[in-house]
C-alpha positions, 0 to 999 in steps of 0.5 A: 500500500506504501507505492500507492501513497508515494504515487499519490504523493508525487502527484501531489507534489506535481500539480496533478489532481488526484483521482483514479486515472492519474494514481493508476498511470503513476503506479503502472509507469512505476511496474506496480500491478493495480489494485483497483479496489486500493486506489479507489479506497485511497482517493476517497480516503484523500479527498477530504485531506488537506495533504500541504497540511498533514506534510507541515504538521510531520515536518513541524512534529517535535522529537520526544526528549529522553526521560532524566535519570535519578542521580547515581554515584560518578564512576557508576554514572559514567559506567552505565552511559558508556554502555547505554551509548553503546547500546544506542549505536548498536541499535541505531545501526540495525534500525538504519539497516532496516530502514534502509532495506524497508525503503528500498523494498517499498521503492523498487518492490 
């Protein structure tokens, strides 16, 4: 369903009314075989959808701050943000990888 919003989106971004014929001809120039049920479900779902609005909104969305630790002893503080900056690096590199492999697979199928 995610090559659908990305057609409707570059539509958007294109200046093209967003209907049935338009996300269709998105979607077959792009190889995606139509599911005509999915895009008649989406152009409903998007017509009462000020998209410039909802695009604002997520770029503008603030970024929750990370909850403040009780203070401990120093050599026991800073023990414990190594490991927790090591443990964030290791998890920042597998979400990426797999952020990563989940773009791609959404963009080429």
């Amino acid at each position: 369903m995610i090559e659908y919003i990305y057609a409707s989106l570059l539509l958007y971004k294109s200046g093209k009314e967003i209907n049935e014929d338009n996300l269709k001809r998105v979607l077959e120039a792009a190889g995606i075989e139509v599911d005509e049920v999915k895009v008649k479900s989406l152009v409903a779902a998007l017509k009462n959808i000020d998209i410039a609005k909802v695009l604002e909104q997520a770029l503008a969305a603030p970024v929750a701050a990370a909850p403040v630790a009780a203070p401990t002893a120093p050599a026991e503080e800073e023990k414990k943000e190594e490991e927790a900056a090591e443990e964030e690096e290791e998890e920042k590199e597998v979400v990426s990888e797999e952020e990563l492999a989940e773009g791609l697979g959404a963009l080429f199928g």
